[in-house]
N, C-alpha and C positions, 0 to 999 in steps of 0.2 A: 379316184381317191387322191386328194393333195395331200403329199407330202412336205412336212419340213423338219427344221431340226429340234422342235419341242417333243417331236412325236416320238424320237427315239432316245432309250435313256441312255445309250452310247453319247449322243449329243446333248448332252444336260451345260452346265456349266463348265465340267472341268473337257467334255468334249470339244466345247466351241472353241476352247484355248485353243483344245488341242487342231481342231481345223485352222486357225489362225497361223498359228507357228508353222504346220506344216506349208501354208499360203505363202509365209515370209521368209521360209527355206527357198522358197520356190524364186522369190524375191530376190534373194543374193543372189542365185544359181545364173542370175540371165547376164550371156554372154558379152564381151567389151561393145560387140555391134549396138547393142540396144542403150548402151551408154548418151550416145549424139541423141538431142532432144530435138524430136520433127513435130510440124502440127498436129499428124494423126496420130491417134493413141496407137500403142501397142496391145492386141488382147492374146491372153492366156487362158486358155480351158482347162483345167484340170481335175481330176476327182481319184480316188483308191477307191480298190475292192480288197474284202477281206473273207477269209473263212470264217462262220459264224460255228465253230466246234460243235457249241450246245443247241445251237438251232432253236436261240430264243431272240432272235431279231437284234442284236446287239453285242455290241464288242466286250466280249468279254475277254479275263486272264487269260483262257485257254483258246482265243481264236489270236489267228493270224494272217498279215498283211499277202496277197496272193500274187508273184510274179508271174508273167505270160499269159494273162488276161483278155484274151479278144474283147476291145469293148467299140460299141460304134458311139460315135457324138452328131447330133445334128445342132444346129445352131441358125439365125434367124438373125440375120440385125437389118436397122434400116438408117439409108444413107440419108442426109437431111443437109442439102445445098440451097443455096438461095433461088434458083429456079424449080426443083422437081426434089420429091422424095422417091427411093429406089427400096426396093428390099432383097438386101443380099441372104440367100439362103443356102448351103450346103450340107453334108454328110461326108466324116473322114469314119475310119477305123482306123485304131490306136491300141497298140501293148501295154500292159503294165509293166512296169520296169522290176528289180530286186525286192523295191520296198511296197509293190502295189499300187503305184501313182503311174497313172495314165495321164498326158499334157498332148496338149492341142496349141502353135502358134499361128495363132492369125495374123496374115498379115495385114500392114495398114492402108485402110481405102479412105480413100477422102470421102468426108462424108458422118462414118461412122465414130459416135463419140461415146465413151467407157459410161456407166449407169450405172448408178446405185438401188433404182429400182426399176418396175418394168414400165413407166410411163413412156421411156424413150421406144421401148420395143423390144431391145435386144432380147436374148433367148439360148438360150441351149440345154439339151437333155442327154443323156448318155445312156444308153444300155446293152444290158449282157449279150456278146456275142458266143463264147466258148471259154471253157474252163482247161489248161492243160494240165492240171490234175486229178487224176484218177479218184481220187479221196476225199475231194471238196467237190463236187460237180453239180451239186441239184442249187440251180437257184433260189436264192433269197427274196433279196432287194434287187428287182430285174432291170427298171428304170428308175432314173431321177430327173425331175423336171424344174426345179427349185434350185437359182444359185445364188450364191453368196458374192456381189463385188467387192474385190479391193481396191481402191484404187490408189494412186499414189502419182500426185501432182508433179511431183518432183523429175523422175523419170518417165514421165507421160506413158505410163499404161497402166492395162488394169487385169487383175483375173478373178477371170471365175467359178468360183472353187463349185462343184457340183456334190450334194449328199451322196454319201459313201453306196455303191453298190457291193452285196455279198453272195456270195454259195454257201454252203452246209453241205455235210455228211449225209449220204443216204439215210446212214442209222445214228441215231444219237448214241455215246457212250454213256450208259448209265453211272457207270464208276466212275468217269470223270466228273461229270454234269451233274450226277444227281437226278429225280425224279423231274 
């Protein structure tokens, strides 16, 4: 089943802002080193997971963002020199930090160049490892294979942003949630 971001109504319009802004938080956030413009791109992996309270597939009021998130990322890019094409492939595991955002830095290989879509190849998917709360633990949204580049000429890199992975409640609250 593909996933993307029409599918969930978390991700409607004022969603995508909201993936955006969080992308270009992420944007500020990068360190003086990444300042110096080299030939290879910089890439950024990153995605949240959140409580889905209602356990109706989508951010609602009453869900929130999950820190200590085990999440694994694998990722897929391919290098393209003027003698040979290579494909670099790996798998990290990564935390969600305070606000839920899990980030991955790649570093730069020659070769590999930032993508707006998948013609070049690149790739990456994240999914649920462990939940460190008690009270969110049953999976939602388990994997995401679908990302978003940003990219940005300027500072020669790019990220990308991966749909939201979530948990739920064993039990839904009726009083909160509703029917």
């Amino acid at each position: 089943m593909r996933s993307s971001l029409l599918a969930f109504p978390m991700f409607g319009a004022m969603g995508s802002t909201f993936l955006f802004v969080v992308s270009f938080l992420f944007f500020l956030q990068v360190d003086a080193s990444r300042k110096s413009i080299s030939r290879n791109p910089q890439i950024t992996v990153m995605g949240m997971v959140y409580c889905d309270i209602c356990s109706n597939n989508s951010f609602s009021r009453h869900s929130y963002f999950l820190p200590g998130v085990e999440v694994r990322i694998d990722c897929m890019f391919k290098a393209i020199s003027p003698r040979t094409t290579e494909q670099i492939s790996f798998s990290v595991n990564r935390t969600t930090n305070k606000y839920g955002i899990y980030k991955l830095e790649v570093p730069s290989v020659d070769g590999v160049q930032c993508a707006r879509d998948k013609a070049v190849g690149n790739s990456c998917r994240a999914s649920l490892i462990s939940s460190p709360s008690s009270s969110c633990a049953i999976p939602g949204f388990r994997t995401t294979s679908d990302e978003i580049s940003v990219k940005s000429i300027q500072a020669n890199f790019c990220i990308y942003s991966l749909n939201a992975l979530s948990y739920r409640p064993s039990k839904r609250d009726i009083a909160l949630c509703g029917q």
